[in-house]
N, C-alpha and C positions, 0 to 999 in steps of 0.2 A: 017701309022698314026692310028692305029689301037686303040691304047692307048700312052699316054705321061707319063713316069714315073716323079716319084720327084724329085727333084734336091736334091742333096745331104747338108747336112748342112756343112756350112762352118766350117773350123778347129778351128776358132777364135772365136765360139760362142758355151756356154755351153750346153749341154740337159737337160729339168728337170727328176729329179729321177723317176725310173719308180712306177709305181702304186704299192700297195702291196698287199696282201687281209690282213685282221685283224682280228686279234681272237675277236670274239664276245662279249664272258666273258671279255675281258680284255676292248670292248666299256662300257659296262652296269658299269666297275668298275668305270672308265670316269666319265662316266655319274652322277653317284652317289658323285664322288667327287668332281662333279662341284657344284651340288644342296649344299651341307654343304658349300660348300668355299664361295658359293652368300650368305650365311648370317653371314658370318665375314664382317668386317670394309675394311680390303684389300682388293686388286680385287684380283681375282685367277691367277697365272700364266699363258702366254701364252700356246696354247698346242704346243706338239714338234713335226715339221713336218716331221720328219725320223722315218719311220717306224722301230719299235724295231721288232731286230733278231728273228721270230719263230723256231720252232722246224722242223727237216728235214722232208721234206715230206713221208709222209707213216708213221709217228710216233705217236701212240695214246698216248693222253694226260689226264694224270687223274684232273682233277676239283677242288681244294679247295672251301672250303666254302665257301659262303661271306660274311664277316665281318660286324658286328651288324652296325646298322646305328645307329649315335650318336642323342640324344635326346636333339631337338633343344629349350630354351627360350622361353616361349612364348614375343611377345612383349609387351614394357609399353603402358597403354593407351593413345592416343593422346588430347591433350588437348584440350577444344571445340573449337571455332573456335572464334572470334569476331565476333561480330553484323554485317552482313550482313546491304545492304544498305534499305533491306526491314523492318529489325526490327529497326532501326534507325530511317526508315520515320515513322512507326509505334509509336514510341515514341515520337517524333518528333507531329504528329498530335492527339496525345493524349493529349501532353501538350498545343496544340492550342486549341481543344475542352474543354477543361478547364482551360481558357484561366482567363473566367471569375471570376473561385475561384482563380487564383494566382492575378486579379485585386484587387479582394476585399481581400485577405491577407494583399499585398502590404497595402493599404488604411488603413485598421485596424493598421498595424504597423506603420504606420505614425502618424495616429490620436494619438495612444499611445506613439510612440517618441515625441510628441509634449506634450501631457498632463505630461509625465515623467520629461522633461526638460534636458538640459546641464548637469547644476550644480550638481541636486539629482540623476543623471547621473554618472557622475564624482566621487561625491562622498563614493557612492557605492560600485563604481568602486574596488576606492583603499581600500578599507574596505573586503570586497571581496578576495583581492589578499591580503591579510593580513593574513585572516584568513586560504586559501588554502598555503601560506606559512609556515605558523606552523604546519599543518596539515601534509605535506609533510616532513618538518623537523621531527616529530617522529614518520612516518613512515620510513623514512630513519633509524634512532635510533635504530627501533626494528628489523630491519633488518640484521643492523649490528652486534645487541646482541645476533641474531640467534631467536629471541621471533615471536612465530607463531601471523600470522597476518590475520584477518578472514577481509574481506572485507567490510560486513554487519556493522562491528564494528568502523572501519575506517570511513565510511559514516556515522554511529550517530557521531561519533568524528567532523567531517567536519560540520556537522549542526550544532552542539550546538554552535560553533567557528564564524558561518555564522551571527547567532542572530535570531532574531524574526522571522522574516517570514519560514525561514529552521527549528525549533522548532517543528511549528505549522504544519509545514509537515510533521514532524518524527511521533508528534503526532496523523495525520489523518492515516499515515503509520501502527502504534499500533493501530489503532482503526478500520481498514479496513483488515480485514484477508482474505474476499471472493476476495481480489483487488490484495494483493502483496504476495509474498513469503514466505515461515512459517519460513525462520532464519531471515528475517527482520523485521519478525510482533513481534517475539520474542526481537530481538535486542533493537528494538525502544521501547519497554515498557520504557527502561530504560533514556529515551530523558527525560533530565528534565529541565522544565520551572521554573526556577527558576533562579533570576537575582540577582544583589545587587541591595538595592533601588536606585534611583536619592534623590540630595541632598533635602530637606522640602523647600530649597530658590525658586529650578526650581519646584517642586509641584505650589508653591505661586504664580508663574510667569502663569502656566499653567492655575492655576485656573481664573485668575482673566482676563488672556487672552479669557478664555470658556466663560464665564459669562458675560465679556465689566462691569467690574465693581469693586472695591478693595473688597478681600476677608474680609473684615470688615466689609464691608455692610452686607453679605449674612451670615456669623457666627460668633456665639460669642468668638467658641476656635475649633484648627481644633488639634489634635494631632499629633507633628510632627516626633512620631516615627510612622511608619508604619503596621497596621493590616497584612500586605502579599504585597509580589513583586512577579511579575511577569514577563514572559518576554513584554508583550504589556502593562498591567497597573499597578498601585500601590494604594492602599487601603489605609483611613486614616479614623479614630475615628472622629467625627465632634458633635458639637452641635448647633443647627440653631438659628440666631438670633430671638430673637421677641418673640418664643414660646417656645423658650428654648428645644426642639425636640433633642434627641439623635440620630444620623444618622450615616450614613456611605458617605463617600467620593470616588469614582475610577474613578482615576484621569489616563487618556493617556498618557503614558511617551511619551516626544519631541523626536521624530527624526521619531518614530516607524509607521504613516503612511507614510512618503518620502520611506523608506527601503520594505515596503511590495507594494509600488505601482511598486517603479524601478522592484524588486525581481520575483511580480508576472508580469506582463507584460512582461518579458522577456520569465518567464516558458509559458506563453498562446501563443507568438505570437512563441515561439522554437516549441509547439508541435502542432500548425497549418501548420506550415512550415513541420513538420516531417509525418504529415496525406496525406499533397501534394506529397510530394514526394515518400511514401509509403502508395497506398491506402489501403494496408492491415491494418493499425493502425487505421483506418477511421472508422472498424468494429468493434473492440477493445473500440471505443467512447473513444479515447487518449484528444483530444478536449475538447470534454464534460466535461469528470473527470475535466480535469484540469478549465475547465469554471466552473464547479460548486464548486470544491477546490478555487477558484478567489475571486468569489462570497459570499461565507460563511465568508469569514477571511477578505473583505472588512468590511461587516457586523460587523463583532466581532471589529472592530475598531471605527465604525462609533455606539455610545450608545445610541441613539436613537432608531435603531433597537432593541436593548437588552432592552428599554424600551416598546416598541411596545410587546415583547415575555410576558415580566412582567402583563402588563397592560391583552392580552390575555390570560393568566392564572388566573388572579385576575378573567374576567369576567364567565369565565367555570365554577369559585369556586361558585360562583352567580349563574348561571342558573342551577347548579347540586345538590345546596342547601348542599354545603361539606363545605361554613364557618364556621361551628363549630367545625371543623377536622383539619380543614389546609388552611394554607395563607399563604400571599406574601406581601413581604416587597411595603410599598407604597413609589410611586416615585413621587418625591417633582419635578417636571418639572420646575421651576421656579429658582430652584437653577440646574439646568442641564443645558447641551448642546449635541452637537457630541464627546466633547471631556472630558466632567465631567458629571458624573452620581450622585446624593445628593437621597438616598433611606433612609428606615425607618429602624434604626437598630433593629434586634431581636435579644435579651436575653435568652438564649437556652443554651441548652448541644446535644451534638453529638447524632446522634440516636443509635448509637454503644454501648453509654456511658450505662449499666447496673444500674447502681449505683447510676449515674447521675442524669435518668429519676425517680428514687423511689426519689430524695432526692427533684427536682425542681416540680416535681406533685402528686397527688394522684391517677391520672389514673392508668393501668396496663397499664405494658410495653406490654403485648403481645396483647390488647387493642388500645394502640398509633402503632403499627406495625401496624394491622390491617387496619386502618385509612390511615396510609399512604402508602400503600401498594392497598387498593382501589381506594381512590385519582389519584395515577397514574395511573391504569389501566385503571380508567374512561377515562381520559385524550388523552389517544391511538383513541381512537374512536369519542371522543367527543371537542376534542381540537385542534386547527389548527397546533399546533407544540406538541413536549413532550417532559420533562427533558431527556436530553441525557448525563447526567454526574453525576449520585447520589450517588457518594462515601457518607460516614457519615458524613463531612464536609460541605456538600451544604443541607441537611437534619436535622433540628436543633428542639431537642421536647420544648417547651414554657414552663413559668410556668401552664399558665391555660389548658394543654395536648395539644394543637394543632400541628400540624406538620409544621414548615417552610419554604418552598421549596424557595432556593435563591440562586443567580448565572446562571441568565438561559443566558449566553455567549454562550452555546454549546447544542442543539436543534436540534431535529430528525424532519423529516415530514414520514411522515409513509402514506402508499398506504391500500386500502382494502383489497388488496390480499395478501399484506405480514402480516397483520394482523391476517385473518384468516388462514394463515397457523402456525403462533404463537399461536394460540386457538389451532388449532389442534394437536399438538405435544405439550401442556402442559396439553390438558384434554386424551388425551391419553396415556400421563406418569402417569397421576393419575391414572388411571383403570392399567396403566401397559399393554395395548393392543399395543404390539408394529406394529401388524397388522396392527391394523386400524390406527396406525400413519402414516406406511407406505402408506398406501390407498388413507390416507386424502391427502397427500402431492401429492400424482398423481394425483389426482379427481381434486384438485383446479390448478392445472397446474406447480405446483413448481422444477417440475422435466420433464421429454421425456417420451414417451408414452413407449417403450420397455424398460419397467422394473423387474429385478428379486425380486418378492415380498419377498419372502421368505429370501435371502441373505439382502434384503434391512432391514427387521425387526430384523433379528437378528445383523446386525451391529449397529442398535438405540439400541439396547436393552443391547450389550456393552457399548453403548455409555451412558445410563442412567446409569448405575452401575458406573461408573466413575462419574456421577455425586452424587452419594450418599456416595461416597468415597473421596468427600470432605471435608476436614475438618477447622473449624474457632477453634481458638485457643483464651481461656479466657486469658488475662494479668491481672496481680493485679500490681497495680500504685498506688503509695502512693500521695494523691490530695493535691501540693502547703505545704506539709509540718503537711498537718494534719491528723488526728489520723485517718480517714478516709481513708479506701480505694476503689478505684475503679475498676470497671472491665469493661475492653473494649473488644471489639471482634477485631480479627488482620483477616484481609483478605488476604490468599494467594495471588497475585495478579497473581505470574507464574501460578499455579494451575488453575484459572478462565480462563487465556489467554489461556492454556494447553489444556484445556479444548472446548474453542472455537476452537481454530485450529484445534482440532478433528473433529469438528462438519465440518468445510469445508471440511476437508478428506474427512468424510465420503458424504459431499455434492455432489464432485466432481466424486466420486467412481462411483455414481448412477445415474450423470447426471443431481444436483440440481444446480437453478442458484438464489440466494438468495439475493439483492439489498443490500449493504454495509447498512441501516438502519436496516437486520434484524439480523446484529452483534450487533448492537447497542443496538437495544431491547432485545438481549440476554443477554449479557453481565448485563442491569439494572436489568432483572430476579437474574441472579446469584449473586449479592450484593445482592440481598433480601433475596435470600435463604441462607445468610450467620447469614443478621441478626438475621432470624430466629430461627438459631441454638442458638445465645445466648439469646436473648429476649424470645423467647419462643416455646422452643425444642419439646414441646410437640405437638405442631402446624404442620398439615399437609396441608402445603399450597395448595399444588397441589388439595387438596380433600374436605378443608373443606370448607361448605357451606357458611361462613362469608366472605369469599375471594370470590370476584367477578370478575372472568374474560370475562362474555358476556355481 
């Protein structure tokens, strides 16, 4: 019993194969062709458990090399993940802490669906989808014809199509360069407010509806073709009963407050909604624009206020002692309302008009310039509002030289500081220091404190040279048939806008942040300095002492 050997294996039952040793080079090759095979799609073959035939022993084996490893793909990037349940309660309790501004949205959009109504609701509505149907019909068209299609352009298309209230945006759009896009601010110059009139029956209806009284009573003869249409009002020639008074009429075409109340309360309560949901728009003042866009063009409808601006100007003319220089049509309030204005007509020629102003006064033109070119600058400073639309048309020289300042619909309010930074960059274009324009404009805060002075000056200083490379163009027009000719000044109008839009370039480049009123003021500079060229070239506004800009 020493030891017990092992029982033998039965005949009926296999042995496994015996162990082998293996060439080592030949595991590493293995090896290596497993790593490339785990980044195919298929799995790798089994490995094969019979050991393959080596060489007799005692047989030295020479090595090949081993074979380049193949250069794997890297992989795609994984895409993020979903919102975990952490940033979901996160958002989740954000919208509950502000809980209160989606209450009072809510609230706002109701008071406004109520004030709006069903009906003027409704009718919108379909009007609306009228207009975005056509609009899509020839874009469709130009699509088909292969005809490039600029977007910017499409969208004026789609406005003018909308009517009134879409108009009056295209034109806050042209009028706002520090606000929107330079191929939109360009696009929309071309928005035009111009309507066919309403028939003289629905004038008669309007008026006498404004008034509570038959248009009989209040004039003797009202003229039933129209002075000017527009897309909110219509103008008509009048003469007032009793005093026989030559006047003017601007009469609110029917429909045009139901269309801007639906139109805007939907744009105010879409982009409160849109500030909620992205508070980044919230910094932006997406809001605000649009409340104070709301606000103005209620305004412009409601003629009261446009009397209130009148009556504010007439008083400035008073305390500045400028009636003898220039006024403002008087508003007959008696024959007014909200929705008919009865003003004092003036007999005038265009301030453009060269020819005009020699023939209706004895003043010098470069004299009547001067007048009204102080006038308003006074106004900047001294006046609660300031003309913010003085094409030659709302600027009319009298017989006895006065200047007429009329149409004030469209009115700036202007801050201290953008003011003074308008003094500052027009008495520093007069010296030509573009230095110190640069300088002023950091000192009074108009721009960020890291500034390159020196690139800053030298881009104003292109930028002025562009302005002296504007040019007004004399027309001769022969006046109604008679022997007479006239010369008016043509205003570039791309040139002027070309021209601002630079100015925001160059705003942006440096860091300036300029309140959409001080395009506005710019823009009236540049109509002046057009007229200048033709009334009287020899005039260096910028420098000469009669020009009062402080």
């Amino acid at each position: 019993m020493g030891g017990s050997r092992r029982p033998r294996a039965s005949r009926g039952r296999t042995t496994p194969p015996p162990r082998c040793r293996t060439d080592p080079y030949r595991e590493t090759e293995a090896r290596e062709r497993r790593s490339v095979d785990a980044t195919r799609t298929a799995p790798p073959p089994p490995p094969s458990r019979a050991c393959p035939p080596g060489p007799p022993r005692g047989t030295r084996v020479r090595r090949a090399p081993a074979p380049p490893r193949p250069l794997l793909l890297p992989r795609p990037p994984r895409p993020p993940p979903p919102p975990g349940p952490q940033q979901l309660g996160a958002f989740l309790l954000d919208l509950v802490r502000r809980g209160d501004d989606l209450r009072d949205i809510g609230l706002e959009a109701l008071q406004l669906a109520v004030g709006t109504g069903p009906v003027r609701a409704s009718r919108r509505g379909l009007s609306a989808a009228g207009a975005v149907a056509l609009t899509a019909r020839s874009l469709a068209e130009a699509r088909q014809s292969g005809t490039p299609v600029r977007p910017e352009a499409v969208l004026r298309e789609l406005f003018e199509k909308l009517g009134t209230t879409y108009i009056k945006l295209g034109q806050f759009v042209a009028s706002s360069p520090t606000l929107f896009p330079e191929e939109y601010v360009e696009e929309f110059q071309a928005c035009l407010d111009r309507t066919e009139p309403v028939p003289f029956e629905t004038i008669r209806r309007t008026i006498r509806d404004g008034l509570g009284r038959p248009i009989e009573e209040v004039f003797e003869y009202v003229d039933p073709r129209p002075l000017a249409s527009a897309s909110i009002a219509q103008v008509h020639a009048a003469v007032l009963r009793g005093s026989g008074k030559d006047v003017v009429v601007k009469v609110l075409k029917p429909g045009v407050e139901d269309t801007l109340t639906v139109d805007l309360n939907a744009i105010y309560v879409a982009s409160r909604l849109l500030e909620f949901l992205s508070p980044d728009l919230s910094r932006a003042s997406l809001a605000a624009v649009v409340g104070d866009l709301r606000a103005s063009m209620f305004e412009e409808v409601d003629f009261t206020k446009e009397v209130r601006n009148m009556k504010e100007f007439g008083a400035f003319l008073d305390q500045s002692g400028l009636r003898g220089v220039a006024t403002v049509p008087f508003v007959y309030e008696q024959a007014s309302s909200r929705r008919v204005l009865t003003m004092e007509r003036l007999f005038g020629v265009p301030l453009s008009d060269l020819e005009g102003i020699r023939r209706v006064t004895r003043k010098e033109p470069e004299m009547v310039l001067i007048a009204a070119l102080n006038t308003w600058l006074a106004s900047l400073s001294s006046c609660g509002t300031f003309h913010a639309d003085l094409h030659a048309g709302n600027m009319l020289v009298l017989r006895d030289g006065k200047v007429g300042f009329i149409d004030f619909g469209i009115v700036g309010r202007l801050s201290p500081g953008t003011w003074q930074a308008m003094q500052a960059l027009l008495l520093g274009a007069a010296a030509r220091n573009y230095d110190a324009i640069a300088r002023a404009l950091v000192t009074i805060g108009a721009t960020g404190e890291d500034v390159d002075i020196d690139a800053f000056a030298g881009d104003l200083a292109q930028l002025f040279s562009a302005i002296d490379q504007l040019d007004a163009r004399l027309v001769a027009t022969q006046a109604g048939g008679a022997s007479a000719v006239e010369a008016a000044v043509v205003v570039d109008e791309a040139q002027v806008n070309r021209l601002v839009l630079d100015i925001v370039r160059v705003s942006e480049t440096h860091g300036l942040r300029f309140p959409r009123e001080f395009g506005l003021l710019l823009k009236q500079m540049l109509y002046f300095d057009r007229y200048v060229q033709v009334l009287a070239p020899e005039l260096q506004m910028l420098s000469d002492a009669r020009v009062l800009f402080n």
